[in-house]
MITITI-224332 format. One line per 4 residues: their letters; for each residue x, y, z of C-alpha. Coordinates in steps of 0.5 Angstrom, whole numbers. Each point is the difference from the previous one (the first is absolute). Layout:
BEGIN
A> X:Y:Z  ...
END
This chain:
BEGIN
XXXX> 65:-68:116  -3:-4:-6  -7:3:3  3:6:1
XXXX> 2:2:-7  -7:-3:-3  -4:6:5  5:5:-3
XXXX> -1:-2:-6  -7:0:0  0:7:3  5:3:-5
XXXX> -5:-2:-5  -6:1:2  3:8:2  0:3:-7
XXXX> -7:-3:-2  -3:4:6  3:5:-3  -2:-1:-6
XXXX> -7:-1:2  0:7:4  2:3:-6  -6:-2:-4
XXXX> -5:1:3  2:7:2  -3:6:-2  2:4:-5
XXXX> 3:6:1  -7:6:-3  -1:7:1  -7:3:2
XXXX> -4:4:-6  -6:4:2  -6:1:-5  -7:1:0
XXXX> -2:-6:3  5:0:6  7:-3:1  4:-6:-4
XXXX> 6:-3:0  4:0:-6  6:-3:-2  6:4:2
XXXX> 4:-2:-7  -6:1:-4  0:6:-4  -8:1:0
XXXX> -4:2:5  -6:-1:4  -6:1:-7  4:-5:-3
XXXX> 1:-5:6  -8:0:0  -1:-1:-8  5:-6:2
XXXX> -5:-3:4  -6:2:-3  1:-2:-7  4:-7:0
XXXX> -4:-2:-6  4:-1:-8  7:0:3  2:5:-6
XXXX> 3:6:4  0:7:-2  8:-2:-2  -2:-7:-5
XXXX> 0:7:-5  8:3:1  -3:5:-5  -6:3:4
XXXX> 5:0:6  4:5:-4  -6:3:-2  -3:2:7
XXXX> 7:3:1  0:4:-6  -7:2:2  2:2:7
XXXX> 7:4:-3  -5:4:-5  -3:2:6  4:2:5
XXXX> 5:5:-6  -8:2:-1  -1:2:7  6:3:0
XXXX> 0:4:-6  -6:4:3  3:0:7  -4:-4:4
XXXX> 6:-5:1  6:1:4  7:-1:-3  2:-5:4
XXXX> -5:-4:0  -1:1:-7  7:-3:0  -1:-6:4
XXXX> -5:-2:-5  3:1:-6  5:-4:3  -4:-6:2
XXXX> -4:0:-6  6:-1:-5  3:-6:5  -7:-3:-2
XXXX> 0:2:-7  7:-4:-1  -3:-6:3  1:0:8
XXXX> -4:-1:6  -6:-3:-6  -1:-6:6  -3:5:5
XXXX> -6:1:-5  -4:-6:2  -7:3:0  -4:-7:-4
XXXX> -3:4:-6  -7:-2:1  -3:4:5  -5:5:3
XXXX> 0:7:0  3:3:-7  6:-2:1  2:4:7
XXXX> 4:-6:3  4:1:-7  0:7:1  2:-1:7
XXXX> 6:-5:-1  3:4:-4  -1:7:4  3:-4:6
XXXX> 5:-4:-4  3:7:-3  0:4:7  3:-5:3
XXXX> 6:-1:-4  0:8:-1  1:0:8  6:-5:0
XXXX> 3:4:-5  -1:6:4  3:-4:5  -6:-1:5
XXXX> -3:-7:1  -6:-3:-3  -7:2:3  3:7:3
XXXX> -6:4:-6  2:7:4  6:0:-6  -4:-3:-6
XXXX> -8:-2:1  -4:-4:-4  -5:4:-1  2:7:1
XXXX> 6:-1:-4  0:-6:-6  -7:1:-1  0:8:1
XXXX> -6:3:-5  -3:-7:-3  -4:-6:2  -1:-7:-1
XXXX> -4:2:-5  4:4:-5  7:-3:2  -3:-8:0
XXXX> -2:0:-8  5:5:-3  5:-5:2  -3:-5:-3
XXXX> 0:4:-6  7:2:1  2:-8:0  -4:-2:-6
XXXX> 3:6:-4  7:-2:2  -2:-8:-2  -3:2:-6
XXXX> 7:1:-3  2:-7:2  -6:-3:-3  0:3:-7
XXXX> 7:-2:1  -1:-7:-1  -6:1:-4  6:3:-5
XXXX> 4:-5:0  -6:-6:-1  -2:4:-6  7:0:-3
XXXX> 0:-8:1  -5:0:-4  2:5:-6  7:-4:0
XXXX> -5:-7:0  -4:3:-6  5:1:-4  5:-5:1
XXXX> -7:-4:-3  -2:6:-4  -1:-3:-7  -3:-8:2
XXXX> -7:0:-2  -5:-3:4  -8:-1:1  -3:5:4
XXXX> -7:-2:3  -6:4:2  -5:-3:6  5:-7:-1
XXXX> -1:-1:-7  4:1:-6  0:7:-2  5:3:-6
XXXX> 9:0:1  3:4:3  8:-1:3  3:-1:7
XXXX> 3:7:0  -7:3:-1  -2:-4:6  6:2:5
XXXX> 0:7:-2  -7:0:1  1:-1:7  5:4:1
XXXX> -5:6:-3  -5:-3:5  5:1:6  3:8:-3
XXXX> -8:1:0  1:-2:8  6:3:2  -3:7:-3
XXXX> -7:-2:4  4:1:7  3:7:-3  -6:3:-1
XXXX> -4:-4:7  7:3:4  -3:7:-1  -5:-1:4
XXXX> 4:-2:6  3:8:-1  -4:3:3  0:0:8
XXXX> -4:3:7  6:1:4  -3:6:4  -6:-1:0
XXXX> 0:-3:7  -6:-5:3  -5:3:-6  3:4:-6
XXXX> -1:6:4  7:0:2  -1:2:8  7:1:4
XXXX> 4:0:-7  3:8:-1  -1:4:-6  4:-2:-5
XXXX> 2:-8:3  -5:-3:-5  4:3:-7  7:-1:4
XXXX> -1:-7:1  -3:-1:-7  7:2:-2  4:-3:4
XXXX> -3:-6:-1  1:1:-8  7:2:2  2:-7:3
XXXX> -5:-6:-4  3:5:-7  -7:0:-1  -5:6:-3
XXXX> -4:-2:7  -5:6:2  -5:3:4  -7:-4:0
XXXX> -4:6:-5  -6:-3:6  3:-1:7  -7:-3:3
XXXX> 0:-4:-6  6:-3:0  0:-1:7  -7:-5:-1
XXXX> 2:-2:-9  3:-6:0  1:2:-8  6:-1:-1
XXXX> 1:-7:3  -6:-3:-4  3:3:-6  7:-4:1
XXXX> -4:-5:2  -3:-1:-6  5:2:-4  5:-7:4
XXXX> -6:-5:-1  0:3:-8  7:-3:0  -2:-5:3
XXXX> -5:-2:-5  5:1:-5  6:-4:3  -6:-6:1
XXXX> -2:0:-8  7:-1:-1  2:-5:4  -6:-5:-1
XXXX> 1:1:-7  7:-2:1  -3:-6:4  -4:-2:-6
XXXX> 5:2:-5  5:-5:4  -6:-5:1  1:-7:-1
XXXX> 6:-2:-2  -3:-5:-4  -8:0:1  1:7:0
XXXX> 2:7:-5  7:-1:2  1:6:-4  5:2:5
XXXX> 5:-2:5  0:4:7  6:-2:4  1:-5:5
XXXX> 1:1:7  -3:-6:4  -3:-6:-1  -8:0:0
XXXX> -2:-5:3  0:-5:6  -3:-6:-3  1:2:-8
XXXX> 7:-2:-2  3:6:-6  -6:5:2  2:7:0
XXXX> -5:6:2  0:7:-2  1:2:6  3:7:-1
XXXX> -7:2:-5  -3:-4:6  3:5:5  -2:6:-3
XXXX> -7:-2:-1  0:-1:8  2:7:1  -4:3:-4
XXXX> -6:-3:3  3:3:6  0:7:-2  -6:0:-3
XXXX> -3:-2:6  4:6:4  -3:4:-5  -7:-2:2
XXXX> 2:1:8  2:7:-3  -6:1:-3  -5:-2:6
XXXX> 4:4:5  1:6:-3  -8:1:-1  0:-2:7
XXXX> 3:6:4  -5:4:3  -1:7:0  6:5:1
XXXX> 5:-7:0  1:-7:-3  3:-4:6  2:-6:-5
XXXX> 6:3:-3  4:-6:4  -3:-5:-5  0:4:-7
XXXX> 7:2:3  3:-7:0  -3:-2:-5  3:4:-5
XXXX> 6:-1:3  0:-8:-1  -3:0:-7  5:5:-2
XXXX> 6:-5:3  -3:-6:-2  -1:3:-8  7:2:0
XXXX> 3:-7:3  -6:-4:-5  3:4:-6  7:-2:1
XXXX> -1:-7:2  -5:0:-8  7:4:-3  4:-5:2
XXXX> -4:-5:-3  -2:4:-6  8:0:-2  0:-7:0
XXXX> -5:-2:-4  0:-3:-7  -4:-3:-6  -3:-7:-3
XXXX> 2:3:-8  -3:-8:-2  -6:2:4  -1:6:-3
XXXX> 1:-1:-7  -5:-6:1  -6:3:3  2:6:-6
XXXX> -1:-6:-5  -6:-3:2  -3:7:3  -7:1:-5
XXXX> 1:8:4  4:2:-7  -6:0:-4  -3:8:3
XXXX> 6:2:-5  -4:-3:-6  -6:3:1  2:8:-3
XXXX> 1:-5:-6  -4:-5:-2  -5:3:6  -3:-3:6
XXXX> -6:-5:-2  6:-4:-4  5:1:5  -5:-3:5
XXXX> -1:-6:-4  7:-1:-1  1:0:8  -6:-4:0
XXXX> 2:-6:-5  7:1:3  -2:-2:8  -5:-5:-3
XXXX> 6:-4:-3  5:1:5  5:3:-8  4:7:1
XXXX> -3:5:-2  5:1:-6  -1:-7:-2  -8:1:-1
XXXX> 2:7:-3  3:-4:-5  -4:-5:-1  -6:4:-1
XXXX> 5:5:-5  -3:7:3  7:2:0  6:0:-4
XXXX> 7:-2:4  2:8:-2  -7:1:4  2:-5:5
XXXX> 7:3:2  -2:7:0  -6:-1:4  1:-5:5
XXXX> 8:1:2  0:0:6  4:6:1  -4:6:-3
XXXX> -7:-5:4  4:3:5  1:8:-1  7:0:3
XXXX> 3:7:-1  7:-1:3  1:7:0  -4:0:7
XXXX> 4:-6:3  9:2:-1  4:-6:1  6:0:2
XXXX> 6:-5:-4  1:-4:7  -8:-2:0  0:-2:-7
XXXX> 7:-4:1  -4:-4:5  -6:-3:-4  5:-2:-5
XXXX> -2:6:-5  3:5:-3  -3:7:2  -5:2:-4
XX> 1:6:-5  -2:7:3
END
């Protein structure tokens, strides 16, 4: 009995675990494509087909899938809907499929079936594997909602139906253009919010005086809103740099097929698709005024390119000279307080970095990099075609994310930054840089006898003054008050009741 039970046991146990291991290991369920280079086993739930199933295994190499951007997933399907409504309006595509792929093209523009867009973005061919993924993907569920199964392209064909009247060449690049232009939005979007921050910093510490420096020397006064606003006019600059590069990007070859010449595209496809285009992205997107040129011209990339590595630039001065303002804090400027959001150090007790300035540095030394890559490929293509728009498109697309998030992350530290008013006042004191302001009075050969008299003996430049009776106190006081050095006018800088609440101030008169 005992023996009996322990075998029965034994068998009952190790039943489900055969079961399991059968299961394991059986195939899963495919279906079978064909294409130019024979047959191949797809997987019956993916939504992509055969092309897509080759790049897959051809193209395994940065694992950043066509989809790590939502936005250029979104992109090919407005692209594809922009051409399908084309080739209907010149009566080349029939209603129902046109229907279909209205349908699929607007369930992938609300966001679904983004996971079968899986092609990596570094690959060869132009981007064909991307362009495929997406015909692929489209006609399959446009067949699911015609009530047909995956892979019967009898009803809706990739090729002949989602890639009617285009090629790779002029679909591939327009949605990238369109991607970059609905992101461009995003992007200057919190471009305008970071300026804000600094406009409010500005003038919350519009009228402290401070010493400005020029090559890291003492130069002449200036105020903390001076300095803040300037950042944020550095950054309007920017934002209307991105304006001006965006309409580069307008123009596109749709059409214009494998060449420019616009073989297998009917008359009249090349301006319909154009409006269509402009109609979905509501942006003034046009024709391209040379097709053949459009179709090999990596213009407009360069010109965004550049226009994000400027930003880029510009937001690095800013955050290293927030590193060097916020320096110390004791054997440094000290001159601001950037907010602390993590302890520094592993072995220093009490340090904390400038992590944020330091992260923006890190992103621009990115894009500038993508920038170049940009430059290389697109002086690289050959002839009638640049095959290396996958990088440039990437690229683009990662420095445009990365320039957003960065702004954020700097906004936030911007909001809570605050000033050493001892510090301030102290290097003002000592400061010989006031001694420009003598020289339309007394002249610069007596000015520069004064500084030198002055950095000699470690005084003031106001005690020397003194001493050597060069000037009267009325002199004194109208010459070197610290305010007029600095040529504030407040007309440019309103202030609201609250910022002047804030630093203890009563608002200034308008």
């Amino acid at each position: 009995m005992k023996r009996a039970a322990i075998v029965a046991c034994v068998v009952l146990a190790s039943a489900p675990f055969e079961l399991r291991l059968h299961a394991d290991t059986a195939k899963p369920a495919t279906r079978t494509e064909r294409d130019l280079l024979g047959t191949k086993e797809v997987p019956a739930d993916a939504y992509y087909g055969i092309q897509t199933a080759r790049a897959l295994e051809n193209f395994q190499i940065s694992g950043i899938k066509m989809n790590y951007y939502p936005e250029f997933v979104e992109a090919y399907a407005i692209v594809k809907l922009a051409a399908a409504r084309a080739n209907a309006k010149v009566g080349k595509m029939k209603p129902d499929r046109l229907a279909a792929i209205e349908k699929a093209t607007q369930a992938v523009i609300a966001g679904k079936y983004r996971d079968q867009f899986k092609v990596d973005w570094y690959q060869g061919g132009a981007g064909t594997s991307s362009n495929m993924n997406a015909n692929e993907v489209l006609a399959n569920v446009g067949l699911e909602m015609m009530g047909h199964k995956k892979g019967e392209y009898q009803y809706l064909e990739p090729h002949d139906d989602l890639n009617m009247s285009q090629s790779t060449n002029d679909s591939y690049p327009t949605a990238i253009k369109v991607a970059l232009l609905l992101r461009n939005e995003k992007l200057i979007g919190e471009l305008r919010r970071l300026a804000t921050s600094f406009r409010n910093k500005g003038n919350e510490y519009l009228e402290v005086v401070k010493m400005g420096r020029t090559e890291l020397q003492d130069a002449v006064p200036m105020t903390v809103g001076q300095e803040f606003h300037a950042f944020a006019a550095a950054l309007d600059a920017e934002i209307q740099l991105l304006r001006d590069a965006e309409r580069y990007l307008y123009g596109v070859n749709m059409g214009g097929t494998a060449v420019g010449s616009g073989l297998t595209a009917p008359k009249g496809y090349a301006e319909a698709v154009a409006t269509e285009l402009a109609t979905l992205t509501k942006k003034p997107i046009v024709q391209a005024k040379d097709m053949f040129t459009a179709t090999w011209s990596q213009q407009g990339f360069v010109v965004y390119a550049n226009a994000l590595k400027s930003l880029a630039i510009t937001q690095s001065k800013i955050a290293s000279d927030l590193i060097l303002l916020a320096s110390g804090p004791r054997a440094g400027l000290n001159e601001i307080n950037l907010p602390a959001i993590q302890p520094g150090s592993s072995i220093m007790p009490g340090k904390v970095n400038p992590v944020i300035p330091e992260l923006v540095n890190l992103i621009a030394f990115r894009v500038v990099g993508s920038a170049v890559a940009i430059d290389m490929a697109a002086h690289s293509g050959q002839l009638q075609l640049n095959a290396y728009e996958p990088i440039e498109g990437l690229s683009l697309l990662e420095s445009q994310s990365l320039l957003a998030a960065g702004s954020a992350a700097l906004r936030r530290a911007v909001d809570g930054i605050t000033i050493n008013d001892k510090v301030l006042k102290q290097y003002m004191d000592e400061t010989v840089g006031t001694v420009t302001a003598l020289v339309p009075a007394i002249g610069y050969d007596k000015a520069t006898e004064l500084a030198a008299e002055a950095y000699r003996t470690g005084k003031g430049l106001i005690q020397v003054v003194r001493e050597k009776r060069v000037l009267t106190e009325a002199q004194i006081k109208d010459l070197l008050d610290p305010v007029k050095l600095t040529n504030l006018d407040r007309s440019k800088y309103p202030r609201s009741a609250s910022q002047s609440a804030r630093r203890g101030q009563s608002p200034p008169p308008r």
